[in-house]
BATORPA-876435 format. One record per atom (N, C-alpha, C): x negated, y, z negated; residue number from 1; residue in one letter; atom name. Coordinates in pm, 1 decimal. Layout:
! BATORPA-876435
<<X,Y,Z>,NUM,'a','CA'>,
...
! end
This chain:
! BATORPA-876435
<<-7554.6,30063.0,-3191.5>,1,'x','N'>,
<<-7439.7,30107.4,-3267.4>,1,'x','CA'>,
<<-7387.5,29993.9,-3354.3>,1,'x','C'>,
<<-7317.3,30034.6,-3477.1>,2,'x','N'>,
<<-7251.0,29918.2,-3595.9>,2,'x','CA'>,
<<-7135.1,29860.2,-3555.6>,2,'x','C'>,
<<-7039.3,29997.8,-3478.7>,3,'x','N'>,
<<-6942.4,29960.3,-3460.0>,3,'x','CA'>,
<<-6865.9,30016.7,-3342.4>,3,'x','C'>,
<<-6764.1,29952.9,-3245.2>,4,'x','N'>,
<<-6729.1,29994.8,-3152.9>,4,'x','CA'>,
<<-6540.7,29992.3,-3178.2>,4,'x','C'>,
<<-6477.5,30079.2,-3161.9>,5,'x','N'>,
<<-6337.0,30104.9,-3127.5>,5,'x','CA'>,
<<-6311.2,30112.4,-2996.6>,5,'x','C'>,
<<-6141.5,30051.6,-2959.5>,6,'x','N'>,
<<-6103.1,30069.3,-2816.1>,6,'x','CA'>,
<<-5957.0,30065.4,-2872.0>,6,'x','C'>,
<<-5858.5,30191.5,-2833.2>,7,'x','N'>,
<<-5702.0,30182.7,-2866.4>,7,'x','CA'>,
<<-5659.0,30097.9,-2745.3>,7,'x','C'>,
<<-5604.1,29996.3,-2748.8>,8,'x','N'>,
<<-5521.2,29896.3,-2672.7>,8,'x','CA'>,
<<-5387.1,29986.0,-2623.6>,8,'x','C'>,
<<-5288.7,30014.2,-2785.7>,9,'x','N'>,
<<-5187.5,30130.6,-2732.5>,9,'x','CA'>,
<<-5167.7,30215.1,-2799.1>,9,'x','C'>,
<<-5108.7,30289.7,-2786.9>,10,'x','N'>,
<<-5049.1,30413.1,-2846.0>,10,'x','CA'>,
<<-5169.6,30520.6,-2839.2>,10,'x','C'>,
<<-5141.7,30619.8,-2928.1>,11,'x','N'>,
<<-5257.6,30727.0,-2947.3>,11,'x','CA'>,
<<-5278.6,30718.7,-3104.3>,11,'x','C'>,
<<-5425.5,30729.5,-3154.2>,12,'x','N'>,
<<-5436.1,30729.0,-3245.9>,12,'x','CA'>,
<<-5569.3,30844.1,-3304.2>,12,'x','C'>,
<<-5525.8,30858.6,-3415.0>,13,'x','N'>,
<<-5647.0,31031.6,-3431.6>,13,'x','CA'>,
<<-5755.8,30952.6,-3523.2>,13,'x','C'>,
<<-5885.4,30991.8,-3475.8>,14,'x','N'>,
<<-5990.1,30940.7,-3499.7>,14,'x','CA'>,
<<-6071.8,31072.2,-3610.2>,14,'x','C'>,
<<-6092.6,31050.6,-3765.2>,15,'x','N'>,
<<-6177.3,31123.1,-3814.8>,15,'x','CA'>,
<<-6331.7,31100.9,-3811.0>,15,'x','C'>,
<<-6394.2,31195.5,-3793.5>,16,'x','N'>,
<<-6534.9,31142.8,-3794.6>,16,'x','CA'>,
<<-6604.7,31242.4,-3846.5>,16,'x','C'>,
<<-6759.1,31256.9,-3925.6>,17,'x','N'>,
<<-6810.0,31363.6,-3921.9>,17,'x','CA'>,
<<-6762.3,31528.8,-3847.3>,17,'x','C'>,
<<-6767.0,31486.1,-3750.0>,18,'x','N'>,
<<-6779.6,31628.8,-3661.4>,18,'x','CA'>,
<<-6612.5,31637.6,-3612.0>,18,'x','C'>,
<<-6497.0,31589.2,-3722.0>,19,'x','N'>,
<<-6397.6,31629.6,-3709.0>,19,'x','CA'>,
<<-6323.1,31516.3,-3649.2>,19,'x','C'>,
<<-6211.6,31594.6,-3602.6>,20,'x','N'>,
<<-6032.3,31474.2,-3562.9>,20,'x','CA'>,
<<-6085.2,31494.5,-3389.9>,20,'x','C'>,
<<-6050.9,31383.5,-3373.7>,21,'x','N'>,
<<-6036.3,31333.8,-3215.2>,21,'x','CA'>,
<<-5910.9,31280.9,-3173.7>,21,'x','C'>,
<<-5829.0,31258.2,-3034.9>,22,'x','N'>,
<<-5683.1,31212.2,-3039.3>,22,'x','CA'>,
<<-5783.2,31115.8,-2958.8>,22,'x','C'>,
<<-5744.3,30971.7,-2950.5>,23,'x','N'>,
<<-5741.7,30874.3,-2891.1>,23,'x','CA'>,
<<-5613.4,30828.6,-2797.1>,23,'x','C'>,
<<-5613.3,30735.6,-2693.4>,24,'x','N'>,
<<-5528.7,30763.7,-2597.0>,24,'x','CA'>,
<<-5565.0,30543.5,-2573.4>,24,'x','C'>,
<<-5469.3,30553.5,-2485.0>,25,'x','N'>,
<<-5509.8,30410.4,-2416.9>,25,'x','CA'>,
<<-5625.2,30368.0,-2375.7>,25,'x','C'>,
<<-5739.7,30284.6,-2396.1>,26,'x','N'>,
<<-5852.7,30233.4,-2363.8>,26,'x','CA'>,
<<-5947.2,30351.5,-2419.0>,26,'x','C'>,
<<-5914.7,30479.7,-2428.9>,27,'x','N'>,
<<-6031.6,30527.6,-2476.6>,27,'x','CA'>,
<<-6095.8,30452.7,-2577.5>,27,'x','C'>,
<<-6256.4,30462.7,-2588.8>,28,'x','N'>,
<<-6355.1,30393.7,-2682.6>,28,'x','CA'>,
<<-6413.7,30487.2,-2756.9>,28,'x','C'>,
<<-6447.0,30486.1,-2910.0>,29,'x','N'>,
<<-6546.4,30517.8,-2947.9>,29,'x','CA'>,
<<-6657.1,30420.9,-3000.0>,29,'x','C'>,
<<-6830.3,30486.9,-3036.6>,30,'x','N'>,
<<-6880.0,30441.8,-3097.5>,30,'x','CA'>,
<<-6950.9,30461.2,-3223.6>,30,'x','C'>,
<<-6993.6,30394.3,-3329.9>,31,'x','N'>,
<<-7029.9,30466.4,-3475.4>,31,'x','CA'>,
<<-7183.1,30380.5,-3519.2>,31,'x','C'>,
<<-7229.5,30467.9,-3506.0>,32,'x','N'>,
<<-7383.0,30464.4,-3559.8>,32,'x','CA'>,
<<-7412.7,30380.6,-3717.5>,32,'x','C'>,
<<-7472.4,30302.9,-3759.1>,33,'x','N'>,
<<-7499.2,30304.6,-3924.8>,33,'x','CA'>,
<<-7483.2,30431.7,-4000.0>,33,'x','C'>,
<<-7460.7,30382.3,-4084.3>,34,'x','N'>,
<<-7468.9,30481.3,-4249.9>,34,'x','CA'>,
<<-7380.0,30636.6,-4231.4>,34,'x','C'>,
<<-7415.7,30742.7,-4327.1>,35,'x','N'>,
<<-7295.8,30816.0,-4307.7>,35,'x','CA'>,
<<-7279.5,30903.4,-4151.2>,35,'x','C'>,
<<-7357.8,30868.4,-4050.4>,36,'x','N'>,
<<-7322.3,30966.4,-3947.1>,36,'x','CA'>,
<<-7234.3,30893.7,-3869.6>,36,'x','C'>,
<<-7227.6,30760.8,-3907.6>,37,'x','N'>,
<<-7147.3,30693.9,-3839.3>,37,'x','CA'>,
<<-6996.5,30662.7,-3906.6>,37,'x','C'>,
<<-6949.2,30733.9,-4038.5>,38,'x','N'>,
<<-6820.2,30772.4,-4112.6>,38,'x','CA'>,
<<-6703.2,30749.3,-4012.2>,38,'x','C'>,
<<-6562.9,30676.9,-4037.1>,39,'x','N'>,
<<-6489.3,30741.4,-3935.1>,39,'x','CA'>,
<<-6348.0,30657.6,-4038.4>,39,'x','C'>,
<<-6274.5,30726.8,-3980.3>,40,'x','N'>,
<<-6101.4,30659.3,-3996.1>,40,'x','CA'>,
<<-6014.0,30662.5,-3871.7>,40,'x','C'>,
<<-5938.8,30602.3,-3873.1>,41,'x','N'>,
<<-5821.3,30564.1,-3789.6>,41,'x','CA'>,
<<-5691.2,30574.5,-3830.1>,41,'x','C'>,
<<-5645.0,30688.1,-3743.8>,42,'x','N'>,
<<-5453.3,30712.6,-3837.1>,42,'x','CA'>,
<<-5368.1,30707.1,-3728.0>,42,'x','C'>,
<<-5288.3,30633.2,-3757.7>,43,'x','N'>,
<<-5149.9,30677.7,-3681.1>,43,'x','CA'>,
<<-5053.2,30760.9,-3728.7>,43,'x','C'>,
<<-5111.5,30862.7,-3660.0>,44,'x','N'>,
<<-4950.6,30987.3,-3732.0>,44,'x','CA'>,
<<-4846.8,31024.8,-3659.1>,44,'x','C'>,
<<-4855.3,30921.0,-3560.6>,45,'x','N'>,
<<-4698.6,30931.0,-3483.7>,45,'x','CA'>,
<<-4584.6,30820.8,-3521.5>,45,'x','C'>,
<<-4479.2,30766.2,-3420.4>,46,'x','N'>,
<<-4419.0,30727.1,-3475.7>,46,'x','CA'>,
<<-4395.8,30582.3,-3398.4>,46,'x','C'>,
<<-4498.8,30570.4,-3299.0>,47,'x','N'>,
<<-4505.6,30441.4,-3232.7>,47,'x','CA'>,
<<-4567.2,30334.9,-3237.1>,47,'x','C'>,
<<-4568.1,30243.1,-3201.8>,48,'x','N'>,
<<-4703.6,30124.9,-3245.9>,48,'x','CA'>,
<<-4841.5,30193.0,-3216.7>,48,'x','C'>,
<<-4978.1,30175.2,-3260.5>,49,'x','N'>,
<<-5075.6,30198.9,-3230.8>,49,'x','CA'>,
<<-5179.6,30050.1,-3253.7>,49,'x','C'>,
<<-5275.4,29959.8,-3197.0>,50,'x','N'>,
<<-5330.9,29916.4,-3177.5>,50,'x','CA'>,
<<-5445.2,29894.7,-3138.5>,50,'x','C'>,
<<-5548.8,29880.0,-3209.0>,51,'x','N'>,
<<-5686.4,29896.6,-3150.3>,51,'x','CA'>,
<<-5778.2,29797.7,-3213.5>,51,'x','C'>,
<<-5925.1,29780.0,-3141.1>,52,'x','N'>,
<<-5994.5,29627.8,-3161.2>,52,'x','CA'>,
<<-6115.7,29731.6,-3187.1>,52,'x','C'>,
<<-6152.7,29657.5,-3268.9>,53,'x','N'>,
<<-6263.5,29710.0,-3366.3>,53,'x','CA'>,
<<-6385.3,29593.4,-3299.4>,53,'x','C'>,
<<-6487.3,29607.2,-3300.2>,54,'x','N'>,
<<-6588.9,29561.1,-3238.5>,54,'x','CA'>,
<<-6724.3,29547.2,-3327.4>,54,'x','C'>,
<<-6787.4,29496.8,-3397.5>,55,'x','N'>,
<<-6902.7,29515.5,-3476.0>,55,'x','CA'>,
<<-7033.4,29435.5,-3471.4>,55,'x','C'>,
<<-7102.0,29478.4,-3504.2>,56,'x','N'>,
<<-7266.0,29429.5,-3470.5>,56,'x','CA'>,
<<-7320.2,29413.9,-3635.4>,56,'x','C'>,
<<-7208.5,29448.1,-3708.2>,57,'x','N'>,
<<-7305.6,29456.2,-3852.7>,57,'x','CA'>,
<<-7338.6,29287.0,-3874.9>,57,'x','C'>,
<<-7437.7,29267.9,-3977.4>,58,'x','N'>,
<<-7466.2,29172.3,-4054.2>,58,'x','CA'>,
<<-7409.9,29125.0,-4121.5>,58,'x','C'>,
<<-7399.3,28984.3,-4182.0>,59,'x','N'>,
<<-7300.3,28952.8,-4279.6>,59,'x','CA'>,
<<-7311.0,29009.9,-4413.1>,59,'x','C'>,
<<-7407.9,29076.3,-4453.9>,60,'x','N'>,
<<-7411.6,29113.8,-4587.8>,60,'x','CA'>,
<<-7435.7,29257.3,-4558.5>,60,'x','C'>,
<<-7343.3,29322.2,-4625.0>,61,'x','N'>,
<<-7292.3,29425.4,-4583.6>,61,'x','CA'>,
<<-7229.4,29536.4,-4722.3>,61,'x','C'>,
<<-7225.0,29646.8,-4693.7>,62,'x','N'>,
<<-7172.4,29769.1,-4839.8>,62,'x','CA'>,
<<-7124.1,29851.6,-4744.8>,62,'x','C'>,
<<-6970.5,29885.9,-4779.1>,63,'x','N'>,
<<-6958.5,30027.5,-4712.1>,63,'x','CA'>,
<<-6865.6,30150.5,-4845.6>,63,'x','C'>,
<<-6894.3,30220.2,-4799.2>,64,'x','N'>,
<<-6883.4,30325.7,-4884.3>,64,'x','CA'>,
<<-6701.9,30394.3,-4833.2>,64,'x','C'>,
<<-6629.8,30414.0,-4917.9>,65,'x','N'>,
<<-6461.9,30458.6,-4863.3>,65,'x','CA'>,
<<-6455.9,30629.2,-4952.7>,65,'x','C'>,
<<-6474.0,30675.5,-4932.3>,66,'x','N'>,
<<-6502.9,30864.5,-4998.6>,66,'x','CA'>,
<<-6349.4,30888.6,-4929.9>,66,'x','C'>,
<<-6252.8,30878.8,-4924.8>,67,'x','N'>,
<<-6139.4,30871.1,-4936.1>,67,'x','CA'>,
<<-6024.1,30824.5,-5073.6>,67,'x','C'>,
<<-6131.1,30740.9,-5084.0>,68,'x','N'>,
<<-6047.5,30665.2,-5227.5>,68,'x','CA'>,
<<-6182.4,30641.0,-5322.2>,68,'x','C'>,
<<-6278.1,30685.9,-5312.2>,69,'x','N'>,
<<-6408.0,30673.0,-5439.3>,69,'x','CA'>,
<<-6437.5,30504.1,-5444.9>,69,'x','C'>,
<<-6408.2,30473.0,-5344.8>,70,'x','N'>,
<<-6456.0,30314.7,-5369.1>,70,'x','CA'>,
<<-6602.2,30276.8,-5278.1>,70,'x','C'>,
<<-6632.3,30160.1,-5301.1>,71,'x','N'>,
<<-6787.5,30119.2,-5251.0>,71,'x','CA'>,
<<-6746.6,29953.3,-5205.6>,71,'x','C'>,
<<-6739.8,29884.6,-5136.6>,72,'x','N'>,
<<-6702.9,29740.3,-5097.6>,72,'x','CA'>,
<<-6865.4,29668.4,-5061.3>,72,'x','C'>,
<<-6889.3,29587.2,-5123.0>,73,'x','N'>,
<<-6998.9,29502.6,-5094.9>,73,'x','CA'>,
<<-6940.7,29344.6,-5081.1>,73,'x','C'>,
<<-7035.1,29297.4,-4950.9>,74,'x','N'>,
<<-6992.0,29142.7,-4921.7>,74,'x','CA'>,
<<-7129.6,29087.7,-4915.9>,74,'x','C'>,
<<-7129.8,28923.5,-4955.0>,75,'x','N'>,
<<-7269.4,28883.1,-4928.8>,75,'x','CA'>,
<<-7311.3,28776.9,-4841.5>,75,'x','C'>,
<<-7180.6,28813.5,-4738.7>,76,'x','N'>,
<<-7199.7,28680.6,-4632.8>,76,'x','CA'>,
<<-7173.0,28570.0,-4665.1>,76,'x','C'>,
<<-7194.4,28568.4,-4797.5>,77,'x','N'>,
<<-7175.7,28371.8,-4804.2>,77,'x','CA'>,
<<-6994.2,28374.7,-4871.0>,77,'x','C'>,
<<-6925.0,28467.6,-4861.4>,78,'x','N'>,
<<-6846.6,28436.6,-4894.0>,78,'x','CA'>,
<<-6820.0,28464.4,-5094.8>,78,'x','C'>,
<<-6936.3,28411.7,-5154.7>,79,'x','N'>,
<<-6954.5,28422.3,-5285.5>,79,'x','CA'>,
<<-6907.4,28575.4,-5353.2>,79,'x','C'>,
<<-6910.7,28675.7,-5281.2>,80,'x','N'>,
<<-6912.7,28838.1,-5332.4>,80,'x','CA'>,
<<-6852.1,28891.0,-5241.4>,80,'x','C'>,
<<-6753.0,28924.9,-5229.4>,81,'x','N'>,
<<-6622.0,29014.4,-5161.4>,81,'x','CA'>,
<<-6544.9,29099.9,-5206.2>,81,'x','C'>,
<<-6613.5,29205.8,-5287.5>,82,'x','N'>,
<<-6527.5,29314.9,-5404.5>,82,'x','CA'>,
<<-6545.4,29425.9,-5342.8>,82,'x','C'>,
<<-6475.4,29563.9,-5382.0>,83,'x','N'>,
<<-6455.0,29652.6,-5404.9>,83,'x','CA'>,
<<-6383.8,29709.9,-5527.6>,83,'x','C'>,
<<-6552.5,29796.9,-5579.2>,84,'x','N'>,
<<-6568.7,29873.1,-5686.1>,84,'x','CA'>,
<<-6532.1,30017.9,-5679.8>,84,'x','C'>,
<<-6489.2,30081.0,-5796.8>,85,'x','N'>,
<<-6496.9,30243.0,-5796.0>,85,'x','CA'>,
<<-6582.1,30269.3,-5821.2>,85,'x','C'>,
<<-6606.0,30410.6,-5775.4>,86,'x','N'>,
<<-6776.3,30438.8,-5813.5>,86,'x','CA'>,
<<-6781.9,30500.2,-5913.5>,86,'x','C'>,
<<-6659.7,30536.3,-5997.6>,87,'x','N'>,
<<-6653.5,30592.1,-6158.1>,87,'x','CA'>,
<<-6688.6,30430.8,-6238.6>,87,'x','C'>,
<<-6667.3,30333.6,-6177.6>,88,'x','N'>,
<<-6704.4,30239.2,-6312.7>,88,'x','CA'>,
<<-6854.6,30170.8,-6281.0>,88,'x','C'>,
<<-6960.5,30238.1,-6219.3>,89,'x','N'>,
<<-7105.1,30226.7,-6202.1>,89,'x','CA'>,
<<-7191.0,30210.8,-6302.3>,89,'x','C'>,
<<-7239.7,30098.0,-6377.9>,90,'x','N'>,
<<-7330.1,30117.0,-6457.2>,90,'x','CA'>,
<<-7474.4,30144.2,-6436.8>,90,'x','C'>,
<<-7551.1,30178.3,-6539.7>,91,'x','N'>,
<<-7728.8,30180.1,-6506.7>,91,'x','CA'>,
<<-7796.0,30059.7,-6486.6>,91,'x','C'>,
<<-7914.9,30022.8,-6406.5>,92,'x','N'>,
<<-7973.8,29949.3,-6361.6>,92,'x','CA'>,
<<-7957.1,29878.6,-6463.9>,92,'x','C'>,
<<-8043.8,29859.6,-6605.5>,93,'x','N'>,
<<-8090.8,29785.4,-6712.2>,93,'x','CA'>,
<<-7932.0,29752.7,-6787.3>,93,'x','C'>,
<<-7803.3,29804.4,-6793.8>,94,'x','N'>,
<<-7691.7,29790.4,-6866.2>,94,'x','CA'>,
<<-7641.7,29639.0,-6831.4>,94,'x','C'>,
<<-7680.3,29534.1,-6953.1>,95,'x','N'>,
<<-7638.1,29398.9,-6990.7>,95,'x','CA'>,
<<-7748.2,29357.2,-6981.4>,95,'x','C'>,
<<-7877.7,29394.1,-6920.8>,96,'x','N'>,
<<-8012.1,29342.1,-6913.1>,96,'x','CA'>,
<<-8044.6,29315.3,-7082.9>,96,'x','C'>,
<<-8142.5,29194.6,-7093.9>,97,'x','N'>,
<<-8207.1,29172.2,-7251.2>,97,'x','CA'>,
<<-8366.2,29209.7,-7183.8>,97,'x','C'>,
! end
């Protein structure tokens, strides 16, 4: 797995592919690579919520946000840490001579 969740406190609703989940104290989830492994984290109550995110990814890394049309790529070294929209995407060869 890429990534592991654990709520410390509160309850918090977990989106994922296959829908909303309520999270509770210590419950864990886990998320696979690429899109089956999709998820968000909301607090829609009105108390603290807290939780530790856990990951196995690599340092060079892209994730995709289809919430807000954005794409985030990092390249580990620190050098490349952006997030792009995916409306301002150019073609492979665009600035190429």
């Amino acid at each position: 797995f890429e990534e592991w969740l654990i709520v410390l406190v509160g309850e918090a609703t977990l989106r994922h592919p296959g829908g909303e989940t309520m999270l509770g104290p210590w419950d864990a989830a886990s998320f696979p690579p690429g899109p089956e492994g999709a998820h968000k984290v909301t607090n829609n109550g009105d108390g603290v919520v807290r939780v530790a995110m856990l990951s196995g990814k690599s340092d060079i890394n892209i994730a995709v946000y289809p919430d807000s049309e954005k794409v985030g790529v990092w390249s580990g070294d620190g050098e490349v840490k952006h997030l792009f929209r995916r409306e301002s995407a150019v073609r492979y060869f665009d600035g190429e001579l």
